[in-house]
C-alpha positions, 0 to 999 in steps of 0.5 A: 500500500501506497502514498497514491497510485502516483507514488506507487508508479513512481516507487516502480520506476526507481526500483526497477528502472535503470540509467539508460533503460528504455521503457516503451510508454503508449501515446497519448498517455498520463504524462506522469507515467513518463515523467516517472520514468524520467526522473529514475533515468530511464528514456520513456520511448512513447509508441503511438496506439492503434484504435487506442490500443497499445499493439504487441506488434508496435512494442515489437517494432520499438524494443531495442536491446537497451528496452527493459520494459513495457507500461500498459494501462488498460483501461487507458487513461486518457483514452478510456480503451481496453485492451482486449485478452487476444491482445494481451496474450500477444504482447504476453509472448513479445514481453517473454521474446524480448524479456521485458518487464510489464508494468500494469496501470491498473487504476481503471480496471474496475471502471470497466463496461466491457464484454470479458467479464466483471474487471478489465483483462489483466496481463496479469492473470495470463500464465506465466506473466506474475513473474514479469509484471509489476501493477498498480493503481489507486483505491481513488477512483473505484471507490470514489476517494480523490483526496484519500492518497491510497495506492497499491503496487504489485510484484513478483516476489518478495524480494522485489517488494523490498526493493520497492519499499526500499525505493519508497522511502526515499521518495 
């Protein structure tokens, strides 16, 4: 649990992110994303989305070997857009071919009207991806908190979330 969904992204950032990484960042987006990776020193790489969607196939086309990871937000903000299941698993196979590291904005998840059931589709929930995907989000807009600072964040292992609390701290 978090100080806001914003210092969980930014607690993401400096615990995985190093001078120099790539992280590929969808556009349009929530500039805050890419600030965040900014100032952990990262290049953010902004991909532009096809109907509002980020693309396994665009992540493909701009992943470099400097690339660590990949930030998906879903549903979108600003957008509103979901990525759909079909899309995840592909971007699930790129994330495995390129060994990128998944960073889930999941703060619209419940927000969702779609047809996939109850929540939005989460790379999470693919097998074989909570060993390659870091999510987070804020407790603020699905129970209508603005003002309450409550966020979360979401990793691998234990020992990753050491090294985001760790990174918390100095934030």
């Amino acid at each position: 649990v978090c100080n806001g969904g914003m210092e969980a992204v930014f607690a993401t950032m400096f615990a995985t992110v190093n001078p120099g990484d790539e992280v590929i960042v969808p556009t349009p987006n929530w500039p805050n994303i890419r600030w965040a990776v900014h100032l952990a020193g990262g290049l953010a790489k902004e991909v532009p989305c096809k109907a509002g969607v980020l693309t396994a196939e665009a992540i493909a086309a701009a992943s470099t070997c400097r690339t660590k990871a990949v930030v998906l937000s879903s549903p979108a903000n600003p957008l509103g857009t979901t990525t759909s299941t079909a899309e995840l698993i592909k971007i699930a196979a790129v994330a495995r071919e390129k060994d990128l590291l998944v960073m889930s904005d999941e703060t619209y998840s419940r927000l969702y009207f779609g047809d996939e059931g109850e929540v939005a589709p989460s790379i999470l929930a693919l097998p074989g991806m909570q060993e390659r995907c870091v999510a987070f989000g804020t407790f603020s807009k699905t129970y209508a908190m603005d003002g309450w600072r409550l966020g979360w964040a979401v990793t691998p292992t234990a020992a990753d979330a050491v090294q985001l609390a760790k990174a918390r701290y100095y934030i």
